[in-house]
C-alpha positions as a Python dict, from the first residue, in 0.01 Angstrom:
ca = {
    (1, 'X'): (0, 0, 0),
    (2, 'X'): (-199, -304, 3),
    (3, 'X'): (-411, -390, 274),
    (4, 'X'): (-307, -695, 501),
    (5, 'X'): (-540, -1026, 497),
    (6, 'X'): (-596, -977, 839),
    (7, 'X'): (-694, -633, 825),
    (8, 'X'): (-929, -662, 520),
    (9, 'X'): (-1093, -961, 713),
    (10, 'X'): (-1153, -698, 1051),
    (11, 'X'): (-1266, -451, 813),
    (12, 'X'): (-1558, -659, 624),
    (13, 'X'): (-1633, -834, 929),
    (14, 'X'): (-1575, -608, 1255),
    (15, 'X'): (-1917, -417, 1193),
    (16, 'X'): (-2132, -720, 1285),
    (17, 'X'): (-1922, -839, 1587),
    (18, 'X'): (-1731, -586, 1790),
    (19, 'X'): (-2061, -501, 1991),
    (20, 'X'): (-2217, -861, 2028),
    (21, 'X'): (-2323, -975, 2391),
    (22, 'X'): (-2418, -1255, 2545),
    (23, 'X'): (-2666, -1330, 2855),
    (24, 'X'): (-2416, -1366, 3110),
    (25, 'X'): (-2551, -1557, 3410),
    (26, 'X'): (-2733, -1355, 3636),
    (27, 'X'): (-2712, -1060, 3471),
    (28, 'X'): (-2984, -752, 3519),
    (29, 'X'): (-3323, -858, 3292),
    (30, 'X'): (-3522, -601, 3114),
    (31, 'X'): (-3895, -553, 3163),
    (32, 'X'): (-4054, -452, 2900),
    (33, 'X'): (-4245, -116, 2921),
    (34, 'X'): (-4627, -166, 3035),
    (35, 'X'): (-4768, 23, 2808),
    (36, 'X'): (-4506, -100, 2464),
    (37, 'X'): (-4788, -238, 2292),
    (38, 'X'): (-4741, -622, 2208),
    (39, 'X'): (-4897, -711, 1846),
    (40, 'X'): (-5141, -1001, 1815),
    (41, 'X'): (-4929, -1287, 1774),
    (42, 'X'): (-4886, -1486, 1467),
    (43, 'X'): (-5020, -1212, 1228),
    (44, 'X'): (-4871, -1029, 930),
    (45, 'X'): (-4993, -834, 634),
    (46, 'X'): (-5198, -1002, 370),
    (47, 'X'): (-5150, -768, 111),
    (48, 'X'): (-4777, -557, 76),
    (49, 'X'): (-4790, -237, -131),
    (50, 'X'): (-4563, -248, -384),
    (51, 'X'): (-4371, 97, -277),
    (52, 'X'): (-4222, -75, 26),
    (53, 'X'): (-4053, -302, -230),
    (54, 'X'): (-3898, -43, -461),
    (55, 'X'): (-3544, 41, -393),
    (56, 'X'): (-3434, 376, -283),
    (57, 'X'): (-3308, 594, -551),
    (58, 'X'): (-3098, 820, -353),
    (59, 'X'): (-2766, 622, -502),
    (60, 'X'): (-2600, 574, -792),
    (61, 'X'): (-2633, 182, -812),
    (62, 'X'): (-2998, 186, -732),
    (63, 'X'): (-3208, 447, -908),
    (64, 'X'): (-3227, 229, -1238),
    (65, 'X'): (-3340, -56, -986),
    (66, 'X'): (-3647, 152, -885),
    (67, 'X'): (-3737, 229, -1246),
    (68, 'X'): (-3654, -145, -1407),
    (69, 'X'): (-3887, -312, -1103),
    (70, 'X'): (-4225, -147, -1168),
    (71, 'X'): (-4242, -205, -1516),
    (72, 'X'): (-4134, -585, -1455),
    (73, 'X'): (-4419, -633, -1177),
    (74, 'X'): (-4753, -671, -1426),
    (75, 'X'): (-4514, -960, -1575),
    (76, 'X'): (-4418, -1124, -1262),
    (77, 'X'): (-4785, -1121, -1132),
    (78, 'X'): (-4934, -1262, -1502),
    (79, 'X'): (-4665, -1551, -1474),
    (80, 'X'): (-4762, -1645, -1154),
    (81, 'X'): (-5115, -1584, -1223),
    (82, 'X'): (-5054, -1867, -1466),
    (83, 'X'): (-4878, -2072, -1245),
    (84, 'X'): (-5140, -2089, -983),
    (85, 'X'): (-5436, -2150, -1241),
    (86, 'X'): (-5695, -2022, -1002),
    (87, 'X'): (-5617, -2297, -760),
    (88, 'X'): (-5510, -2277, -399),
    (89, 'X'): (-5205, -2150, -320),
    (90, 'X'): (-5155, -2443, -73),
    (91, 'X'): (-5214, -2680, -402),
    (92, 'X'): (-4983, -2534, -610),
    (93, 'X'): (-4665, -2816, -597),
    (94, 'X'): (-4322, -2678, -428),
    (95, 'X'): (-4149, -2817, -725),
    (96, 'X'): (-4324, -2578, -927),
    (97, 'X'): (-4240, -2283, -705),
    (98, 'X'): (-3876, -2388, -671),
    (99, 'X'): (-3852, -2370, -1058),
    (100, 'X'): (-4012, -2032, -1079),
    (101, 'X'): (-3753, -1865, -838),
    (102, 'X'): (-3433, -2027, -984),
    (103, 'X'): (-3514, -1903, -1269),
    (104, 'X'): (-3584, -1520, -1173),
    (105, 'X'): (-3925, -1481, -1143),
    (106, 'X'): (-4029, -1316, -818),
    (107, 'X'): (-4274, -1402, -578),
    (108, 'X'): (-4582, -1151, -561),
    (109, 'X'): (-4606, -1016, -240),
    (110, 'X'): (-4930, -1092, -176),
    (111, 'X'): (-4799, -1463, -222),
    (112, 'X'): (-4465, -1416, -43),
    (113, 'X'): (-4693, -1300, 306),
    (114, 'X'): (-4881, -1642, 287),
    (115, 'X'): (-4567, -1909, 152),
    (116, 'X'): (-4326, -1744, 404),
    (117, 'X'): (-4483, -1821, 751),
    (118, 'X'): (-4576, -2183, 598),
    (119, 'X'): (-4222, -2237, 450),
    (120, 'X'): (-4047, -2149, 818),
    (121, 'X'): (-4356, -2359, 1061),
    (122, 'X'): (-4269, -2632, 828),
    (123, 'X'): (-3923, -2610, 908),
    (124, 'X'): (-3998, -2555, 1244),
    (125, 'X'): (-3918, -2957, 1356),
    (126, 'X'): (-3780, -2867, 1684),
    (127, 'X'): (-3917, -2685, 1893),
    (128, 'X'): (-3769, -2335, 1970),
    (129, 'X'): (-3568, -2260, 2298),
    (130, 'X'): (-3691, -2153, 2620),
    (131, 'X'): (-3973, -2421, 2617),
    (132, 'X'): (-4142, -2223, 2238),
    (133, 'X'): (-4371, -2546, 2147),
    (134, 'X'): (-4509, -2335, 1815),
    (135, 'X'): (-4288, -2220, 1574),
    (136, 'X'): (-4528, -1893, 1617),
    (137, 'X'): (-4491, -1684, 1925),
    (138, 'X'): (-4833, -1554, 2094),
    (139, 'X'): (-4827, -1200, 2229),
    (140, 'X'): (-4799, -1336, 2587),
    (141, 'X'): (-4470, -1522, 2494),
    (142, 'X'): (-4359, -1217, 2304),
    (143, 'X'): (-4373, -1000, 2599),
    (144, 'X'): (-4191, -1280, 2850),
    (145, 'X'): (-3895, -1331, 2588),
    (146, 'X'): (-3821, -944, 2629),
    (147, 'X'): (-3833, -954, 2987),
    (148, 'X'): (-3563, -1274, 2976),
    (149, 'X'): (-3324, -1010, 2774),
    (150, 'X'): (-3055, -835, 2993),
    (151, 'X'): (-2993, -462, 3054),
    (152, 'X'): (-2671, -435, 2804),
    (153, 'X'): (-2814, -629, 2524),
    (154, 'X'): (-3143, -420, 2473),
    (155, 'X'): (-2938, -115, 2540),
    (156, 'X'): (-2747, -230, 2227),
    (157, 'X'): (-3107, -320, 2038),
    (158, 'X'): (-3176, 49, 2166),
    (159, 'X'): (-2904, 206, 1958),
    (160, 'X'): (-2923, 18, 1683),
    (161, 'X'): (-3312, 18, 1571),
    (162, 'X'): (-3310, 405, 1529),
    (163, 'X'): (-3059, 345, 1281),
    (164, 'X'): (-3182, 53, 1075),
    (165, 'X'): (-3252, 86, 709),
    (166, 'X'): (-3286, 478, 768),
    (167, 'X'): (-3540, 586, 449),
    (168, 'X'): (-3684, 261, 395),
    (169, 'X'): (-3804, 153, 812),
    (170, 'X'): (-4052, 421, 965),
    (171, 'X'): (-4005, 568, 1289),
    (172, 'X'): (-4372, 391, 1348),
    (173, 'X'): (-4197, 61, 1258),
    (174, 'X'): (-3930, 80, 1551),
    (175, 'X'): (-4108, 10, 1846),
    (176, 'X'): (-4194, -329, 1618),
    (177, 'X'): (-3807, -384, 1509),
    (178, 'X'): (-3696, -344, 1882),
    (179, 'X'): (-3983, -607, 2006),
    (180, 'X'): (-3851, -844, 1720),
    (181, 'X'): (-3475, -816, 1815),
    (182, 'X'): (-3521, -869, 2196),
    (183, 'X'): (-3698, -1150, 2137),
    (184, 'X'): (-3476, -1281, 1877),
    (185, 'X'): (-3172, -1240, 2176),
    (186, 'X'): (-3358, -1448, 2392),
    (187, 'X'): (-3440, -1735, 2136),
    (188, 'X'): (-3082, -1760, 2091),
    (189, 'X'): (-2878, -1646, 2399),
    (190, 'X'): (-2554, -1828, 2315),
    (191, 'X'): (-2558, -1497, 2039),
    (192, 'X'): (-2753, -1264, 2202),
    (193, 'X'): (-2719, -925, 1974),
    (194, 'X'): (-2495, -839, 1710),
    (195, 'X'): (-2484, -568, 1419),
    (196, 'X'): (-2618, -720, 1115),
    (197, 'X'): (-2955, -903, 1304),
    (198, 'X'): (-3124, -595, 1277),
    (199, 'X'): (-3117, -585, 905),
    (200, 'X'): (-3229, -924, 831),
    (201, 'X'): (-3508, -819, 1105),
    (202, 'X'): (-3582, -523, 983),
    (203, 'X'): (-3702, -740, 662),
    (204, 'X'): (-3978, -926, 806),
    (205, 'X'): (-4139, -586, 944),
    (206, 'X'): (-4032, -385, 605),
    (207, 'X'): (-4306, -671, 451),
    (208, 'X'): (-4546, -638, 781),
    (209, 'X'): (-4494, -872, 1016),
    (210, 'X'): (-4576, -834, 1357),
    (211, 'X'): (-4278, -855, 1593),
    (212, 'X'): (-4394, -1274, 1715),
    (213, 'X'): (-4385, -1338, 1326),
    (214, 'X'): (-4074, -1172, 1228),
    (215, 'X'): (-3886, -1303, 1532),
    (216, 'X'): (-4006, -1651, 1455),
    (217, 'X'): (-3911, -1570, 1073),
    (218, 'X'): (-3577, -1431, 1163),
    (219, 'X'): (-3503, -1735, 1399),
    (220, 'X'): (-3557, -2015, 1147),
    (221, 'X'): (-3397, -1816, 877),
    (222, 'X'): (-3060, -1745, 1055),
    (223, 'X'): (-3145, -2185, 1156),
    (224, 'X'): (-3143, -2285, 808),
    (225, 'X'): (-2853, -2075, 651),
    (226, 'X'): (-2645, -1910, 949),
    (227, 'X'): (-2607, -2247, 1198),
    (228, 'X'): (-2317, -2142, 1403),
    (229, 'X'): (-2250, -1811, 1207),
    (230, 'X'): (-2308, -1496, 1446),
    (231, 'X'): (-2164, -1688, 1790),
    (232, 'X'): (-1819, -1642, 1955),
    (233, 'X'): (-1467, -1747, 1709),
    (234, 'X'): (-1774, -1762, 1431),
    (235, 'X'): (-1732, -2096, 1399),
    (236, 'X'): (-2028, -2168, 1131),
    (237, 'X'): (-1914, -1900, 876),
    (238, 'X'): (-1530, -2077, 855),
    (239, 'X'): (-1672, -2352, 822),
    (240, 'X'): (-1890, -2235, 570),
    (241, 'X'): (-1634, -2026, 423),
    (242, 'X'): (-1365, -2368, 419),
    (243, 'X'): (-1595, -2528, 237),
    (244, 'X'): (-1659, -2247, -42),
    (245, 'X'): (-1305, -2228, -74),
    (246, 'X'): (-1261, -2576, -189),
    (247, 'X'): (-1584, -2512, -431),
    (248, 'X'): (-1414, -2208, -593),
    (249, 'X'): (-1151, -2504, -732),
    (250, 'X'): (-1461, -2625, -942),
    (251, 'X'): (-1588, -2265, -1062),
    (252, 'X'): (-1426, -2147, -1488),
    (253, 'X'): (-1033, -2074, -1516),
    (254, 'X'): (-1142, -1728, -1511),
    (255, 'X'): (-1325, -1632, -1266),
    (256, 'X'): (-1018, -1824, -1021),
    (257, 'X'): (-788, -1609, -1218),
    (258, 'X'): (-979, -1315, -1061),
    (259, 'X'): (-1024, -1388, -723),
    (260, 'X'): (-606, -1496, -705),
    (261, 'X'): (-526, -1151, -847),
    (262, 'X'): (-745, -995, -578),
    (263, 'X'): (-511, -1144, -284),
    (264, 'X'): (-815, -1081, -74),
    (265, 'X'): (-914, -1360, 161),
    (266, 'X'): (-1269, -1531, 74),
    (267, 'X'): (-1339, -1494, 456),
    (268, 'X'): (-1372, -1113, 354),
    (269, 'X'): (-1478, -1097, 56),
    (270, 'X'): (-1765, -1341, 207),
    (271, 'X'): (-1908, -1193, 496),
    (272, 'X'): (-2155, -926, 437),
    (273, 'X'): (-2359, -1188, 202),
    (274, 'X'): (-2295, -1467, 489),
    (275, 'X'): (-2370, -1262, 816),
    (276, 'X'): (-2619, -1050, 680),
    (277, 'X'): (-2778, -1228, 436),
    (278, 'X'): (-2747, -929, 220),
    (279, 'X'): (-3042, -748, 423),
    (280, 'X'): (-2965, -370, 372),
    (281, 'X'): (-2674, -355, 159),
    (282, 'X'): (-2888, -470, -177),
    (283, 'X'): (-3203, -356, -277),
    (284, 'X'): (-3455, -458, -157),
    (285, 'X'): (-3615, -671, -413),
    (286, 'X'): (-3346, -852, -486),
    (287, 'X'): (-3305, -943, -93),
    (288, 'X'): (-3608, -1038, -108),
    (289, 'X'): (-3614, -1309, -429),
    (290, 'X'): (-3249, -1414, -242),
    (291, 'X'): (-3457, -1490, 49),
    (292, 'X'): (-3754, -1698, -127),
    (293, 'X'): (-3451, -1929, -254),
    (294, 'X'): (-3284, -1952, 128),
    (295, 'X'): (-3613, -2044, 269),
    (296, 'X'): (-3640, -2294, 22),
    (297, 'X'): (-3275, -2429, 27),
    (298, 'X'): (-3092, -2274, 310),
    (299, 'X'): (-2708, -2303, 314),
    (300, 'X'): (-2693, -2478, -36),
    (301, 'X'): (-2874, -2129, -192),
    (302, 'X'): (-2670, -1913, 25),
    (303, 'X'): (-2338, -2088, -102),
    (304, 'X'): (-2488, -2068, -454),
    (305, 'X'): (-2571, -1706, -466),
    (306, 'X'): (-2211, -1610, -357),
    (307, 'X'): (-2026, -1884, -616),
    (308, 'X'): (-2288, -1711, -862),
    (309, 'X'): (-2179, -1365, -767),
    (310, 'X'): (-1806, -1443, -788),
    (311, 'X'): (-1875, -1542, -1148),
    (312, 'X'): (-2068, -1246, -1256),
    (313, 'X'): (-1934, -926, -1032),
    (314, 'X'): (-1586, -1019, -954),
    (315, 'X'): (-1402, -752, -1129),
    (316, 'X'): (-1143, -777, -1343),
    (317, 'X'): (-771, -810, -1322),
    (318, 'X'): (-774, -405, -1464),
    (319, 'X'): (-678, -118, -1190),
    (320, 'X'): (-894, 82, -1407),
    (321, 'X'): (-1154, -64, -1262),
    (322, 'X'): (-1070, 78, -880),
    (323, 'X'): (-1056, 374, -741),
    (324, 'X'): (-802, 564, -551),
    (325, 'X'): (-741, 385, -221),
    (326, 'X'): (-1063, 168, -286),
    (327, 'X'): (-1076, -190, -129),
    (328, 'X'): (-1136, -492, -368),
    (329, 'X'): (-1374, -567, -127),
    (330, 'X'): (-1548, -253, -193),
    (331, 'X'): (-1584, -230, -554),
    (332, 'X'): (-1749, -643, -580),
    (333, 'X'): (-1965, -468, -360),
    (334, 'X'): (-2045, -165, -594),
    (335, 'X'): (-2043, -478, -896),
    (336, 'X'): (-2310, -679, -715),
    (337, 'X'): (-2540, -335, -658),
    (338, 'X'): (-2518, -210, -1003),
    (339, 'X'): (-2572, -570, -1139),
    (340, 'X'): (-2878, -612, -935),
    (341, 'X'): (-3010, -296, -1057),
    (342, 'X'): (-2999, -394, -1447),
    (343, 'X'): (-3033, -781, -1420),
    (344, 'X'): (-3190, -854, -1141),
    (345, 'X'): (-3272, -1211, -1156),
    (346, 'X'): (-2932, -1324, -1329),
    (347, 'X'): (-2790, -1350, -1002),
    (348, 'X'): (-3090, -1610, -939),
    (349, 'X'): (-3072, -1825, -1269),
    (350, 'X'): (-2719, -1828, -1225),
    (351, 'X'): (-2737, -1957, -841),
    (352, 'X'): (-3006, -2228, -955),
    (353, 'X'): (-2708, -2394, -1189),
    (354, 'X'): (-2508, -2390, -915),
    (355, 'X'): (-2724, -2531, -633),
    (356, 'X'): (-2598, -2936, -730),
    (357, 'X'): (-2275, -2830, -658),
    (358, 'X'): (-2349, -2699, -267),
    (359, 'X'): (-2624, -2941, -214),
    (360, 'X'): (-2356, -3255, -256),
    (361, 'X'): (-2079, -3014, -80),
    (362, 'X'): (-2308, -2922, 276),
    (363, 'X'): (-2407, -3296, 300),
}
């Protein structure tokens, strides 16, 4: 029996909101432990061992992902050794880096930890709430934002951190994940916490930010691509999702063909990309590369990569291709892992010919 639009959408979707709160007004604050240790401020790692940034191999879709990435990595680092001609990083032109991740080639780490906190402080034009003049947070303002955080929202945090990314975060990395998220809830109290932050969180500190960094990070990444996305009624994923239902209209005969036969509502089919920004549900890598477009592009990318994906992991009108009682939903998921692990930076080329297309449609 075929699952019901609605209930396909609370399936794909319920995980991220049906434990959200809010700061209610005057509700209890938490005060943070005096001896939690508060990192340094505006400080992350300068160089990223490449193990953190191998996918884990313990399923199906991702062991050949952990054997194709190490052997690509000499490669990637020549290219951009290339690129950057012994120059400054800081010289190097942004049109030249935008052209190198369209078309596949990932940033080096040791690159990524220097463009990333330049890429969000530049788009850091406003200042952040609660009177944040720096789009960097010092230690001092990292320890008052997790005071400002109520009782039942870092209870929530509480629960969630021990279970983030289990085999890729350390235990050592928690108390840094739970710092983050608290003072992500209190940049943005009209969200406060939901499932799904603590993946694209979990990120920042997976490449070694400190908590002020990766909050700051995590803030003007959900800014760019999530505007509206994670509140009450999400009102900035329809939107979003409106508009990438018109945009299907414009994608090949085929691929339209395929998402009709579905019967599965974009909405659903949608969300974990949107509202997660794939953080822990692809490998790592290829989160990664996703993200060095989004910080680049915001929504535009984010539309991109999920017209891209339709194309190249929607499956096919064939119910050989599901198993008993599997959700469409499920096996595009299953698709998009096992695509990532052979092709890895298809997904990328194929979003960069797709980018004029969003651009024009999120203006």
């Amino acid at each position: 029996m075929p699952s019901t639009p609605q209930r396909l959408i609370a399936s794909a979707m319920g995980k991220f909101f049906r434990r959200r709160k809010e700061f209610p007004a005057g509700s209890k604050q938490r005060q943070p432990s005096p001896d939690s240790p508060i990192s340094c401020g505006s400080t992350c790692c300068s160089e990223i061992s490449e193990d953190k940034l191998t996918p884990l191999t313990d399923s199906e879709e991702e062991e050949p992902t952990s054997k194709s990435f190490p052997s690509a990595l000499p490669d990637t680092h020549k290219r951009w050794n290339l690129a950057v001609a012994g120059r400054a990083l800081s010289d190097m032109p942004i049109e030249k880096i935008q052209a190198m991740v369209q078309d596949g080639i990932a940033i080096p780490p040791k690159h990524r930890a220097v463009l990333w906190p330049r890429w969000f402080a530049a788009e850091a034009t406003q200042p952040l709430p609660n009177s944040v003049d720096s789009p960097f947070l010092s230690a001092a303002l990292v320890q008052e934002l997790q005071a400002q955080v109520p009782e039942d929202v870092a209870h929530l945090i509480d629960l969630d951190v021990p279970r983030t990314m289990p085999g890729r975060l350390r235990e050592s990395e928690h108390d840094v994940l739970r710092r983050t998220l608290c003072c992500l809830a209190a940049l943005q109290p009209e969200v406060g916490y939901c499932q799904g932050l603590n993946n694209i969180a979990a990120v920042f500190v997976l490449l070694g930010f400190d908590d002020a960094m990766a909050a700051a990070g995590s803030h003007c990444l959900l800014s760019k691509c999530c505007p509206g996305y994670h509140q009450d009624g999400l009102p900035g994923f329809r939107r979003d999702a409106a508009i990438l239902q018109r945009l299907t209209n414009k994608l090949p005969e085929e691929t339209r063909c395929r998402i009709e036969a579905l019967g599965v509502p974009l909405e659903a089919l949608a969300s974990q990309h949107f509202l997660a920004l794939s953080a822990g549900d692809w490998p790592l890598t290829a989160t990664l590369q996703l993200w060095d477009l989004l910080f680049l592009e915001g929504r535009p990318a984010l539309m991109a990569s999920f017209l891209a994906m339709l194309q190249l992991y929607l499956p096919p009108v064939s119910a050989d291709c599901f198993e008993e009682e599997e959700e469409p939903v499920e096996v595009f998921r299953r698709n998009i892992k096992r695509g990532l692990a052979r092709e890895p930076g298809q997904l990328l080329k194929q979003t960069g010919e797709l980018l004029a297309l969003t651009r024009s449609a999120c203006s």
